[in-house]
Each structure stands twice: as structure tokens, then as C-alpha cells.
DOLUM-211779 format. One record per atom (N, C-alpha, C, O): x, y, z; residue in one letter; atom name. Coordinates in pm, whole numbers, always signed. Layout:
<sites>
X_Y_Z_A_CA
...
</sites>
This chain:
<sites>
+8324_+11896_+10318_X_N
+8467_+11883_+10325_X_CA
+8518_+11846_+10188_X_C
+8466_+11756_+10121_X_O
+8611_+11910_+10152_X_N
+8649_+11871_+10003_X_CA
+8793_+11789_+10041_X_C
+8879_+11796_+10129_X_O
+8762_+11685_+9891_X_N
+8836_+11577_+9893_X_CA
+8957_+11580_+9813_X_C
+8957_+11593_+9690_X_O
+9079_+11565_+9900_X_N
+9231_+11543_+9824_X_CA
+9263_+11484_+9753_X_C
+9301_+11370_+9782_X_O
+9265_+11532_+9622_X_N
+9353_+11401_+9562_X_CA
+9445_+11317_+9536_X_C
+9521_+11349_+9445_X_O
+9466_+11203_+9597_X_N
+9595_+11112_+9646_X_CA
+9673_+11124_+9475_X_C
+9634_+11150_+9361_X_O
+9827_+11080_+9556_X_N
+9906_+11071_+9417_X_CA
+9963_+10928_+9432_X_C
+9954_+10846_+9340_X_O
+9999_+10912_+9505_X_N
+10070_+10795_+9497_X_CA
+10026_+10690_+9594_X_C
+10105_+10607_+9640_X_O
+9877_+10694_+9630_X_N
+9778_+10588_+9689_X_CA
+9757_+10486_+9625_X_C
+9739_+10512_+9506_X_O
+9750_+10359_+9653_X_N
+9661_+10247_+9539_X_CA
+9516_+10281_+9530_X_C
+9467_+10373_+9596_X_O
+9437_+10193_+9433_X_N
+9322_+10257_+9403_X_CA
+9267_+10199_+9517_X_C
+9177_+10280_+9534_X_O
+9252_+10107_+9622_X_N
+9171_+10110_+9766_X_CA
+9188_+10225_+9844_X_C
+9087_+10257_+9906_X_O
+9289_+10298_+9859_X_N
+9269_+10404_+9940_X_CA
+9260_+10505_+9870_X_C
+9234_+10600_+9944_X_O
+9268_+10545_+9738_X_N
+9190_+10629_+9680_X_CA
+9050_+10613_+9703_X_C
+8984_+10707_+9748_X_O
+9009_+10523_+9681_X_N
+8847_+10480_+9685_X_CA
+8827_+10560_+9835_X_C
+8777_+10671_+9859_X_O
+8883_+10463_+9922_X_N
+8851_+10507_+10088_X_CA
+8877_+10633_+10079_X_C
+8762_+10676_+10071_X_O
+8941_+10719_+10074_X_N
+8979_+10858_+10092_X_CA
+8897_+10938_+10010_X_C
+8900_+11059_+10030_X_O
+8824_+10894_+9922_X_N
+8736_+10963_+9806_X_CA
+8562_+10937_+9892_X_C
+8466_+11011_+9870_X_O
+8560_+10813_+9991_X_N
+8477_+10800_+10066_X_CA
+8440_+10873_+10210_X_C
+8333_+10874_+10271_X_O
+8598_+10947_+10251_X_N
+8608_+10985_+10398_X_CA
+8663_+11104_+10334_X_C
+8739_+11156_+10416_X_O
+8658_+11169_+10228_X_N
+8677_+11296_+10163_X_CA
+8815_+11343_+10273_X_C
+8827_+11462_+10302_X_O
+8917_+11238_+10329_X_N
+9035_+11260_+10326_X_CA
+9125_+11214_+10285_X_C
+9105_+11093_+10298_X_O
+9228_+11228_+10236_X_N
+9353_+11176_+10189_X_CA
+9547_+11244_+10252_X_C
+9582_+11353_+10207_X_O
+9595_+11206_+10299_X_N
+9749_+11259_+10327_X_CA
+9821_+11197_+10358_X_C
+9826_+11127_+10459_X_O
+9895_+11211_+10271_X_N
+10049_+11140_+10235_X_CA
+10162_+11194_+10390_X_C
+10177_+11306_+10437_X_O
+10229_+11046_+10436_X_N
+10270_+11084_+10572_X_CA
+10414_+11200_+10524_X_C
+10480_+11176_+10423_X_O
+10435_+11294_+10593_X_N
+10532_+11345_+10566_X_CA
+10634_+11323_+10643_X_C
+10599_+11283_+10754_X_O
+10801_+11338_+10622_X_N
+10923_+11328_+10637_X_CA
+10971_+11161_+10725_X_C
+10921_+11049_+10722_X_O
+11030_+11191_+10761_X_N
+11098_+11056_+10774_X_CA
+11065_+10978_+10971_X_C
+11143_+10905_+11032_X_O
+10976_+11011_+11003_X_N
+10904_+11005_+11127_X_CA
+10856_+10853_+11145_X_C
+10858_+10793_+11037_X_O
+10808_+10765_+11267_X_N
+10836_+10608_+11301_X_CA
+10711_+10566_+11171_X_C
+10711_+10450_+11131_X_O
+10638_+10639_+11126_X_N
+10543_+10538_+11005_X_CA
+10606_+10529_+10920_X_C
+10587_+10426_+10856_X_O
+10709_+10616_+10871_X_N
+10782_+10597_+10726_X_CA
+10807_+10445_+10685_X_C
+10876_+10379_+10763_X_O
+10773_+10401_+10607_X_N
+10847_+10255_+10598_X_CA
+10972_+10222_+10550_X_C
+11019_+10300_+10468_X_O
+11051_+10106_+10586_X_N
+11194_+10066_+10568_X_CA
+11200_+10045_+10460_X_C
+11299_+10063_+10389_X_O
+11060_+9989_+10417_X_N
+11125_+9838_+10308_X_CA
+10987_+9855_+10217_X_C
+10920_+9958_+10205_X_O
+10969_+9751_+10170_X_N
+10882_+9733_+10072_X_CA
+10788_+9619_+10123_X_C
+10785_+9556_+10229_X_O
+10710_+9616_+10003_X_N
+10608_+9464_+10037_X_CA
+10639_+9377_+9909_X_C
+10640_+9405_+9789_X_O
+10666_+9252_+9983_X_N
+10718_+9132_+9897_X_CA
+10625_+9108_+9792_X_C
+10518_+9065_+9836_X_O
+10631_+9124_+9639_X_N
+10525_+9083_+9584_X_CA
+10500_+8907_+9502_X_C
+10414_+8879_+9418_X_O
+10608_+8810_+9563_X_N
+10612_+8659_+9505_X_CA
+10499_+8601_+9630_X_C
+10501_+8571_+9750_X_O
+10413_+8607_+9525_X_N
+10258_+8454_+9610_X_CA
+10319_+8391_+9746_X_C
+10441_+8375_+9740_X_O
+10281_+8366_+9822_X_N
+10264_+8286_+9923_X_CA
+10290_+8113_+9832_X_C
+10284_+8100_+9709_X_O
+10306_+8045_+9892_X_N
+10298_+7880_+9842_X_CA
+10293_+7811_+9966_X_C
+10387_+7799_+10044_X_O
+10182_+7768_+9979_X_N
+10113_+7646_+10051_X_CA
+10096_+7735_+10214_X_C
+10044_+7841_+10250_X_O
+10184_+7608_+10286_X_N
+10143_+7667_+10430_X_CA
+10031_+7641_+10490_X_C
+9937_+7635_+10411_X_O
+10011_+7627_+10575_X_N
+9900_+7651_+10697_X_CA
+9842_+7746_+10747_X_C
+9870_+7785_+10860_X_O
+9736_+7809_+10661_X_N
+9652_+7922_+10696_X_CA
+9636_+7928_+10872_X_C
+9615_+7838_+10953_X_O
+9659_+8078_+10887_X_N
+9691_+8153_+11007_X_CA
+9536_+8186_+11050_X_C
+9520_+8218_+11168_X_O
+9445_+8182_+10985_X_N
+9312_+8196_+11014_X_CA
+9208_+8104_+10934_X_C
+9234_+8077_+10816_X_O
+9055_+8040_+11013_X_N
+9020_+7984_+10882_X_CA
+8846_+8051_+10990_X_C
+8819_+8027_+11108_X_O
+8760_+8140_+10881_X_N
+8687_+8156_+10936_X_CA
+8531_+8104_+10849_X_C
+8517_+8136_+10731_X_O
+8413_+8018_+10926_X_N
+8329_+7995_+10833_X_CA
+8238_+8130_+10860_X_C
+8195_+8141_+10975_X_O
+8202_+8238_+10761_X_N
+8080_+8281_+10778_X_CA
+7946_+8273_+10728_X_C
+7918_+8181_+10651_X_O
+7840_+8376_+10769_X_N
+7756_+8315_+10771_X_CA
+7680_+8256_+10630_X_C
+7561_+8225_+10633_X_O
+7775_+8241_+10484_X_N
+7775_+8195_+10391_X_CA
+7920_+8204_+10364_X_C
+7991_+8301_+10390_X_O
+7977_+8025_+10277_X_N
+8134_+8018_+10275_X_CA
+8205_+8042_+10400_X_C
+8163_+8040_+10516_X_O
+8349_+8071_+10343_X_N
+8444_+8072_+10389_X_CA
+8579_+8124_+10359_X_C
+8616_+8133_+10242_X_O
+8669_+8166_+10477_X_N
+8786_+8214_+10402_X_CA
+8915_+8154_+10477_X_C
+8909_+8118_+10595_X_O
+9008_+8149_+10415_X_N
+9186_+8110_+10474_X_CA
+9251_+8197_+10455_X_C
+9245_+8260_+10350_X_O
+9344_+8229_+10566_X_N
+9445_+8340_+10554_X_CA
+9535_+8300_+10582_X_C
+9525_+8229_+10682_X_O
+9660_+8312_+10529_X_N
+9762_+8338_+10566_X_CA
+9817_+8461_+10510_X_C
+9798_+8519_+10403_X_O
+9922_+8493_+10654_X_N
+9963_+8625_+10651_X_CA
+10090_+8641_+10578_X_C
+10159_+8541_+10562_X_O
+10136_+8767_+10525_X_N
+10285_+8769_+10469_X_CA
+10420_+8721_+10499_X_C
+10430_+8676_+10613_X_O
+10513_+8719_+10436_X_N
+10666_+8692_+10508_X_CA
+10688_+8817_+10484_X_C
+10622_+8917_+10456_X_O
+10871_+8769_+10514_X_N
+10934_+8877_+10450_X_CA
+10980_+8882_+10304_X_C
+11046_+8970_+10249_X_O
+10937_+8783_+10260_X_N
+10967_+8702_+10084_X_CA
+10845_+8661_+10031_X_C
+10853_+8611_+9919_X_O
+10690_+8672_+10099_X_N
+10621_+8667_+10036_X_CA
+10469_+8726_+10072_X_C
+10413_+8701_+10178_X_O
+10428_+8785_+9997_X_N
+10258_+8853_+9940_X_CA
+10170_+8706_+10046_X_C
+10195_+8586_+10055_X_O
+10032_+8825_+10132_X_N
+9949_+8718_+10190_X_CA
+9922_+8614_+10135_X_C
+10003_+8578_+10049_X_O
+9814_+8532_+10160_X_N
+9720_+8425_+10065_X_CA
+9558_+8447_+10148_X_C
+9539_+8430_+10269_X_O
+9476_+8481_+10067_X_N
+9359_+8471_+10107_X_CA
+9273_+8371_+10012_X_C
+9269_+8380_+9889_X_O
+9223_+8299_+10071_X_N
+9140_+8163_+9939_X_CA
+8980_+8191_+10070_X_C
+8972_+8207_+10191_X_O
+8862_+8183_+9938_X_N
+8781_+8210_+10005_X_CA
+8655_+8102_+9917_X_C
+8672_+8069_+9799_X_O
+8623_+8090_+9938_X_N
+8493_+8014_+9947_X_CA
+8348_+8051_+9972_X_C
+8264_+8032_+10059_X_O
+8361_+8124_+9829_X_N
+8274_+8182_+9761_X_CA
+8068_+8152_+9759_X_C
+8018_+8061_+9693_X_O
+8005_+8226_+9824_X_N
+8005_+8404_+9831_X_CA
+8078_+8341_+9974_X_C
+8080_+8228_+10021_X_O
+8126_+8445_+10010_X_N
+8179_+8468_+10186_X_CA
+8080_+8628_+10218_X_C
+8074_+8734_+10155_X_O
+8012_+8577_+10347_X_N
+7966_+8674_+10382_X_CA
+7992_+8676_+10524_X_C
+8063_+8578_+10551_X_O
+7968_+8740_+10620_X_N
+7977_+8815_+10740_X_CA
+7870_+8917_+10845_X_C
+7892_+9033_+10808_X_O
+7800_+8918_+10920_X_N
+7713_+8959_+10959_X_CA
+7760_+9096_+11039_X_C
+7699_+9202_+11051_X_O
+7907_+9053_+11096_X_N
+7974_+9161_+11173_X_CA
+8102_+9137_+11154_X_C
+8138_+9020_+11146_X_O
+8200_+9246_+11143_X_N
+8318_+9280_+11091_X_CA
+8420_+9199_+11215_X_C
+8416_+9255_+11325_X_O
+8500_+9088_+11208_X_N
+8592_+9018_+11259_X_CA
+8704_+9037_+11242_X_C
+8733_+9057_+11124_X_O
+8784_+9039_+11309_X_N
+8949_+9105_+11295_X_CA
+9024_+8964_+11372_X_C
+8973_+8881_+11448_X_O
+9162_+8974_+11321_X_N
+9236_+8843_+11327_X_CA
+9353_+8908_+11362_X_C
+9357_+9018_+11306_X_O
+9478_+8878_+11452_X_N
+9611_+8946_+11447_X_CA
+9637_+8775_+11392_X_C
+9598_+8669_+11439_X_O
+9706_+8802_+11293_X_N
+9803_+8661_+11184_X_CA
+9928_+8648_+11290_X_C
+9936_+8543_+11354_X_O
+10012_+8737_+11309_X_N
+10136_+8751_+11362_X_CA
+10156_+8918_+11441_X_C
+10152_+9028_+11387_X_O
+10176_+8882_+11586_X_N
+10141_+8987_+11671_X_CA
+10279_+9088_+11648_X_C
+10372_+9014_+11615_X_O
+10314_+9203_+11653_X_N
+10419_+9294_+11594_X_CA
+10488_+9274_+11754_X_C
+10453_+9188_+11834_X_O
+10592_+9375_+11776_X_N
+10647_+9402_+11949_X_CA
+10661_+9569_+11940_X_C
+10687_+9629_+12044_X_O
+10644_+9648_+11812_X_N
+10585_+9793_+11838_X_CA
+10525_+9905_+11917_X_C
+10522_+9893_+12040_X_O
+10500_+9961_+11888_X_N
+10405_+10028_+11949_X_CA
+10261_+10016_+11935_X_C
+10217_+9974_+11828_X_O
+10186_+10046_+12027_X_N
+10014_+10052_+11965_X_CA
+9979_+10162_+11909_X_C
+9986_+10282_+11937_X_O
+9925_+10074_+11793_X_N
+9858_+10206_+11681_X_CA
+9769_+10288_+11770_X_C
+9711_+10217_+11852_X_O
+9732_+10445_+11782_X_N
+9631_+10447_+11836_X_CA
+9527_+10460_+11684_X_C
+9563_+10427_+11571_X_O
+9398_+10515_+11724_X_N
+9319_+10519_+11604_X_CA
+9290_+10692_+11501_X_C
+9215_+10723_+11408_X_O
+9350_+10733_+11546_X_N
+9399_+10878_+11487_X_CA
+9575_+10864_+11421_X_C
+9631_+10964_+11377_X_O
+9637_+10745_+11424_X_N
+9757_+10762_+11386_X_CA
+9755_+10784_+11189_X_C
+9660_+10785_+11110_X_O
+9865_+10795_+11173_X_N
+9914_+10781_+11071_X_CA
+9994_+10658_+11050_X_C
+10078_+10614_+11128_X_O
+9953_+10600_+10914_X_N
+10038_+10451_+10929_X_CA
+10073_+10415_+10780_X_C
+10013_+10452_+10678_X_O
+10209_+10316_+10794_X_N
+10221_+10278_+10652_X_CA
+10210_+10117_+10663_X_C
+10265_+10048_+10749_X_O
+10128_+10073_+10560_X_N
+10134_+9915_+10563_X_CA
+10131_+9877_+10445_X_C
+10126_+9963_+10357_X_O
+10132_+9737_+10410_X_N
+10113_+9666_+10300_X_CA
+9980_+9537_+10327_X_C
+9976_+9460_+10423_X_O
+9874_+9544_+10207_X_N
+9794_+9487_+10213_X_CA
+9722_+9430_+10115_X_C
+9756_+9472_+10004_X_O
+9649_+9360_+10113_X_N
+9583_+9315_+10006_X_CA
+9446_+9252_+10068_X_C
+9416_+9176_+10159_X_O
+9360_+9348_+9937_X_N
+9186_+9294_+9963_X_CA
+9132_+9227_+9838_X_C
+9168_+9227_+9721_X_O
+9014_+9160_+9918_X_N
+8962_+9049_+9821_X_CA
+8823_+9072_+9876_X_C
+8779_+9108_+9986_X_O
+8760_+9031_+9739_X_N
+8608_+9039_+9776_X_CA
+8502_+8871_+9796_X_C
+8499_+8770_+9726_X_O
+8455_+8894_+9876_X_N
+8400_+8794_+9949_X_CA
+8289_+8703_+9867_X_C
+8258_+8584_+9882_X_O
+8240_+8804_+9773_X_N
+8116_+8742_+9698_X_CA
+8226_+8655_+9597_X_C
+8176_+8554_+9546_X_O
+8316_+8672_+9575_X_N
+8375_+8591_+9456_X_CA
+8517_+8542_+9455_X_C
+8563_+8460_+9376_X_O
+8597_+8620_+9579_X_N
+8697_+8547_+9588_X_CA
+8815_+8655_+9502_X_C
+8936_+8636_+9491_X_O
+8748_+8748_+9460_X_N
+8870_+8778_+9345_X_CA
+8912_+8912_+9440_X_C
+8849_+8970_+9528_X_O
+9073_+8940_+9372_X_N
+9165_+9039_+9444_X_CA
+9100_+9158_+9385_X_C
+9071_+9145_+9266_X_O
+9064_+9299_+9455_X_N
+9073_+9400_+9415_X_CA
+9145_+9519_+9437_X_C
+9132_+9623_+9373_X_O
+9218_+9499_+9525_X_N
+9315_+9598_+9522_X_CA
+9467_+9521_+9628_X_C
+9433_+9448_+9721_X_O
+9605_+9543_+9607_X_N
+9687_+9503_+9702_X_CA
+9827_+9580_+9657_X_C
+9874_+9570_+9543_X_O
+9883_+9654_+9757_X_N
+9998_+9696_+9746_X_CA
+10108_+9594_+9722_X_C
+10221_+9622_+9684_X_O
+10067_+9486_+9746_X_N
+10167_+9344_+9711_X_CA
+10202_+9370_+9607_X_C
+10325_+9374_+9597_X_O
+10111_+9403_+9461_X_N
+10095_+9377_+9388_X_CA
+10260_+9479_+9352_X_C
+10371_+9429_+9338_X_O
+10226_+9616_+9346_X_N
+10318_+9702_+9327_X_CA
+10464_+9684_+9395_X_C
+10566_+9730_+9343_X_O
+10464_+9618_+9511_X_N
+10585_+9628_+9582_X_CA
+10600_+9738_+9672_X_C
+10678_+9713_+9764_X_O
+10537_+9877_+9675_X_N
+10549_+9930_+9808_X_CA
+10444_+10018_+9871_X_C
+10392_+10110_+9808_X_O
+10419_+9994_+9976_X_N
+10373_+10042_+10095_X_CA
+10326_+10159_+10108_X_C
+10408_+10247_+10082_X_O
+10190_+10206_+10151_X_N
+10092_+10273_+10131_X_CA
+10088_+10332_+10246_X_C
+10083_+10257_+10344_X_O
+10090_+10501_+10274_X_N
+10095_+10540_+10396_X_CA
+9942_+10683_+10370_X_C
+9892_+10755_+10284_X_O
+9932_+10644_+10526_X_N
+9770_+10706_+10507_X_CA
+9730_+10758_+10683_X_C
+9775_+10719_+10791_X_O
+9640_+10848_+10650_X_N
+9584_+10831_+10821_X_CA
+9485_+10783_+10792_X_C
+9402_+10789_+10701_X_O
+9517_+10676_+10975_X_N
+9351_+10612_+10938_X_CA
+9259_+10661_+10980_X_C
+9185_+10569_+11016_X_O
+9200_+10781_+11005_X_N
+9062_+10822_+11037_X_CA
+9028_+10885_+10874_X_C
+8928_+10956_+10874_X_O
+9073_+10875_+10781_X_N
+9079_+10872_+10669_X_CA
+9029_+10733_+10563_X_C
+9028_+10746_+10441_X_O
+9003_+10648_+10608_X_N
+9007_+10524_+10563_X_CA
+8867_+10449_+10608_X_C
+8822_+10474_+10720_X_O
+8817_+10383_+10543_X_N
+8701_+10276_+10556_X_CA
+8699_+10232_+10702_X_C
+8797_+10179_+10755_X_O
+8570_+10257_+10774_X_N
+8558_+10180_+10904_X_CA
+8634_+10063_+10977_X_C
+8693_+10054_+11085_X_O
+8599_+9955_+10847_X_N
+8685_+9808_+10885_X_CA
+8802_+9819_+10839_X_C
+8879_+9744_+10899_X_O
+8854_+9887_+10749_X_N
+9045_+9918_+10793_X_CA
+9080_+9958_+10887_X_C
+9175_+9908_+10946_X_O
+9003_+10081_+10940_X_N
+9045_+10117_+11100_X_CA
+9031_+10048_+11214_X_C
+9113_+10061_+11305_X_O
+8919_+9961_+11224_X_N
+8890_+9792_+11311_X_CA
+9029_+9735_+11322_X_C
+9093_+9711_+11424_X_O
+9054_+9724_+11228_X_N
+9165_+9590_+11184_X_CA
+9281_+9627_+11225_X_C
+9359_+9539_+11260_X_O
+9334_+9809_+11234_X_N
+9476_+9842_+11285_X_CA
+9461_+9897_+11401_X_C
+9551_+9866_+11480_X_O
+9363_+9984_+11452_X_N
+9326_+10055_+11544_X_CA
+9362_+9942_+11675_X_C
+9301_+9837_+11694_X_O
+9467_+9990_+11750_X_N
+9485_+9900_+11895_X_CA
+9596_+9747_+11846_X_C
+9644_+9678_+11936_X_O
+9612_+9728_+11758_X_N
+9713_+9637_+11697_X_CA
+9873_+9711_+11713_X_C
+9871_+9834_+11709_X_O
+9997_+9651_+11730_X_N
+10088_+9673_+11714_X_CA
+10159_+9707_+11644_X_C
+10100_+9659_+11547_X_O
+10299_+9782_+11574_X_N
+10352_+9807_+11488_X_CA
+10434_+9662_+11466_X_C
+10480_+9596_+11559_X_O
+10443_+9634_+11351_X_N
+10510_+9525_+11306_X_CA
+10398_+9407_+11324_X_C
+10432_+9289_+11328_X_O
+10267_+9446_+11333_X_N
+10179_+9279_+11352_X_CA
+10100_+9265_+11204_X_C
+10049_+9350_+11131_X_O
+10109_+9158_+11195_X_N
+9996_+9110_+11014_X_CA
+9864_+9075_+11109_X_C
+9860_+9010_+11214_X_O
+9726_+9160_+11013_X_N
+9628_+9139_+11088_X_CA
+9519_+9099_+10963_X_C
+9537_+9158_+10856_X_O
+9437_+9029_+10970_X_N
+9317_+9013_+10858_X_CA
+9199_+9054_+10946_X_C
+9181_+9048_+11067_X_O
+9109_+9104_+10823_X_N
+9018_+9144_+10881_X_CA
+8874_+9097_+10782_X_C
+8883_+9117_+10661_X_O
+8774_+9050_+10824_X_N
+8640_+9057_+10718_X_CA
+8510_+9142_+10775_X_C
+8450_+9160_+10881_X_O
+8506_+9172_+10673_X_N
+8412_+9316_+10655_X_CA
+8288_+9309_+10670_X_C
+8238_+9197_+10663_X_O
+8225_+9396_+10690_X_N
+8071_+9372_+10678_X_CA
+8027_+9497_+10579_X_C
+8062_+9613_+10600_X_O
+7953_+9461_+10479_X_N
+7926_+9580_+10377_X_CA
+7939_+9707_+10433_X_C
+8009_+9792_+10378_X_O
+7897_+9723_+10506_X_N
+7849_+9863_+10642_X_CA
+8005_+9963_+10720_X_C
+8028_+10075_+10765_X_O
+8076_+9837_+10695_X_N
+8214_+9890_+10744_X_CA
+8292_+9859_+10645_X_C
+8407_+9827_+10673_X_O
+8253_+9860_+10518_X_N
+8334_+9871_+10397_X_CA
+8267_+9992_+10271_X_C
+8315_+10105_+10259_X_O
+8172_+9948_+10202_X_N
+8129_+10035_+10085_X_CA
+8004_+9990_+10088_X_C
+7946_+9937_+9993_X_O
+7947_+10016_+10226_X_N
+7756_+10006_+10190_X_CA
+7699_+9998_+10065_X_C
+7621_+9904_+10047_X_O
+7726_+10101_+9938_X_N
+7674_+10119_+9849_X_CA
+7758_+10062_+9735_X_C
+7709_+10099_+9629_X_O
+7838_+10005_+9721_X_N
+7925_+9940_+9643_X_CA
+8034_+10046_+9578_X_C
+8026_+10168_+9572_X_O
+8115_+9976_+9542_X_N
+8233_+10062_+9503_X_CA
+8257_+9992_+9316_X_C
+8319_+9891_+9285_X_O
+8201_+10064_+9247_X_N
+8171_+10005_+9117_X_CA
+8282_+9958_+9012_X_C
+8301_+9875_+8924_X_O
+8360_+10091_+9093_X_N
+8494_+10116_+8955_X_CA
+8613_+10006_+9032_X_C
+8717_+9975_+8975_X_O
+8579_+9963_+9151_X_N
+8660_+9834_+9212_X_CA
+8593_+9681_+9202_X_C
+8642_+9575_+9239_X_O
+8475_+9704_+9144_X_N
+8431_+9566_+9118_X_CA
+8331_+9562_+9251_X_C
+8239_+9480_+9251_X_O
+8342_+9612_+9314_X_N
+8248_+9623_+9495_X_CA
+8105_+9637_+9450_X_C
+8085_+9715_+9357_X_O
+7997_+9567_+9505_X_N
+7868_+9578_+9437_X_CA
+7820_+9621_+9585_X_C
+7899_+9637_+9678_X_O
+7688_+9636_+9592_X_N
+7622_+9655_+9748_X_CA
+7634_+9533_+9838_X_C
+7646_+9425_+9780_X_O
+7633_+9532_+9939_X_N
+7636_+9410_+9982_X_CA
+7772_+9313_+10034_X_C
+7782_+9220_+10114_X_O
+7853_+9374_+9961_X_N
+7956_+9286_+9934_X_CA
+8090_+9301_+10085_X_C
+8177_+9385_+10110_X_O
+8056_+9207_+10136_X_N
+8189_+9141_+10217_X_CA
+8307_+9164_+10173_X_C
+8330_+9126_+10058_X_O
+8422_+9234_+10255_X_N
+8542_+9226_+10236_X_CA
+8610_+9196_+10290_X_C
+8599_+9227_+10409_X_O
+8741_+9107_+10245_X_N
+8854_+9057_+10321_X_CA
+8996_+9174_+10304_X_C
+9009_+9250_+10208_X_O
+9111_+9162_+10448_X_N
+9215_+9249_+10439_X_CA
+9321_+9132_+10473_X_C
+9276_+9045_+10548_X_O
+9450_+9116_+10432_X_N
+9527_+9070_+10492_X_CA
+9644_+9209_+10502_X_C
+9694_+9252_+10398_X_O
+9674_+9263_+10621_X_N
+9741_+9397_+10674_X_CA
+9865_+9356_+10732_X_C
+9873_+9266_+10815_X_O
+9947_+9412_+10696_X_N
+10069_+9426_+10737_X_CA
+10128_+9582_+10792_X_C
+10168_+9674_+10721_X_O
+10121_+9577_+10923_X_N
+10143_+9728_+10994_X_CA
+10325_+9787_+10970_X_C
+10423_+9772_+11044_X_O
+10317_+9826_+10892_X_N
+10462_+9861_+10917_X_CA
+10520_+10000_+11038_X_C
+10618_+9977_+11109_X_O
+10473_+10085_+11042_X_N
+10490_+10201_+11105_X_CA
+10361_+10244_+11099_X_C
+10273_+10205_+11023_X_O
+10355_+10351_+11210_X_N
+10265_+10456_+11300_X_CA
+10303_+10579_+11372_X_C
+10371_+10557_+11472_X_O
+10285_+10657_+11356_X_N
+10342_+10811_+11390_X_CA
+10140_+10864_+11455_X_C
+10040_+10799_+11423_X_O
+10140_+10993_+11545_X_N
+10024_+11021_+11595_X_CA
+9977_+10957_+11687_X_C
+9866_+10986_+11733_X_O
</sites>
């Protein structure tokens, strides 16, 4: 199957889509389109919405506002034996199914060290994709979740980049964290 090349993807779903040799940009103005953007001012303080120990370290989540980018603090290496999914804040949407098309805002972090490697936060807007297109544990994490719900998810190498993802800093092995924000779903 030959692989599309995204234009206006961040480099995580380039990566994923360069991994699932799919990529497509949602077309016209249908319920995934997104409204708005993703807030890109830090989180400050708060009471993490998740706190999970795995089976090395640890991580805290809190999920987005509408004024501010997740917070993931992790506690380094963070590892995971099996891929765990969190709804932060449940949406009143529709259910994603797992063939949809969806636009969200997110941000990942890697587990061995804590550091960000990819987040649409960063840019300010919202990344639309199908997810049978996308990394195993992204599809975990939205697949059966609501439109409008913030969900985190941690990875297990196996449902992220078995073999590491080099040009993202991803080595083998390596645990990943999502903090997801579902905006729309069409499919």
C-alpha cells in the first residue's frame, strides 16, 4: 500500500500515517470539522485528572480547558506493561466509532524521559485524521469515547512504535503518553 503524504499533519501523525501507510485530510465541512482551535498557554497547577503508577515511575494528567494546553508530569522512566486509557472529562457527543474520521487536539510525551514529542497545543490547531490510519494506542484511546471528551492514554511500545520512531526521539521500547481532546467525528 503506498503511503500519502500528509500536508498539514503534525509530525506524530505523519509518523503514524507513514507507519499505517495511510494518511487523509477530513474533507468539507461535515460533524469532525473543528470549530475552534487548541489552546496553546500551559496548564498551571490543578489537580491532576489521572495519577497512574506503572510498572516503573509514574505519570499525572491533567486534561485541557478551553484556555489551556494538557499537563502531563511523569516520573521518569514510566513504563507500562499494557496500554491504559483514561476519559479526563467525558464529552455528551456522539460515539466515535473506530473507522471514524476525527479532529482533535493532543499532546504526547515519552515515558522513558518525560519529554514532549509531538502536540498540536503547541501550534494552536487541530489535527484531523482517520483513525484506522493512526497508531494502535491512539485508536484505544478514541475508539468508543465521545465527541467532546479529553481522554489520556499510556502506551505500551507494541501499541505505539515497537521499533522506535528515531526522527521523534522514540527509541524501542519506549512507553507513550496522550493527553486527547476529541473534537469531532464523521464515519
Amino acid at each position: 500500500m503506498a503511503s500519502v503524504k500528509p500536508t498539514r499533519l503534525s509530525s506524530f501523525i505523519a509518523l503514524a500515517a507513514s507507519v499505517a501507510a495511510l494518511a487523509l485530510p477530513l474533507a468539507g465541512t461535515g460533524p469532525a470539522a473543528a470549530a475552534g482551535s487548541c489552546p496553546t498557554a500551559a496548564a498551571a497547577g490543578g489537580t491532576p485528572e489521572w495519577t497512574l503508577t506503572g510498572d516503573t515511575g509514574s505519570i499525572a494528567v491533567t486534561g485541557s480547558t478551553e484556555t489551556a494546553a494538557p499537563r502531563v508530569e511523569v516520573s521518569p522512566p514510566f513504563t507500562v506493561t499494557s496500554t491504559q486509557v483514561h476519559t479526563l472529562q467525558a464529552g455528551n457527543g456522539p460515539v466515535v466509532p473506530a473507522t471514524a474520521k476525527v479532529s482533535v487536539c493532543y499532546l504526547g510525551v515519552n515515558g522513558r524521559d518525560g519529554s514532549v514529542f509531538d502536540s498540536s497545543y503547541r501550534t494552536g490547531a487541530p489535527v484531523d485524521f482517520p483513525l484506522d490510519g493512526v497508531i494502535p494506542g491512539f485508536q484505544k484511546a478514541i475508539a468508543g469515547q465521545t465527541v467532546g471528551s479529553t481522554v489520556a492514554v499510556a502506551m505500551t511500545s507494541a501499541d505505539g512504535y515497537p521499533d522506535g520512531q528515531p526522527s521523534a526521539g522514540i527509541r524501542q521500547g519506549d512507553t507513550l503518553i496522550f493527553a486527547i481532546k476529541i473534537l469531532g467525528a464523521s464515519g
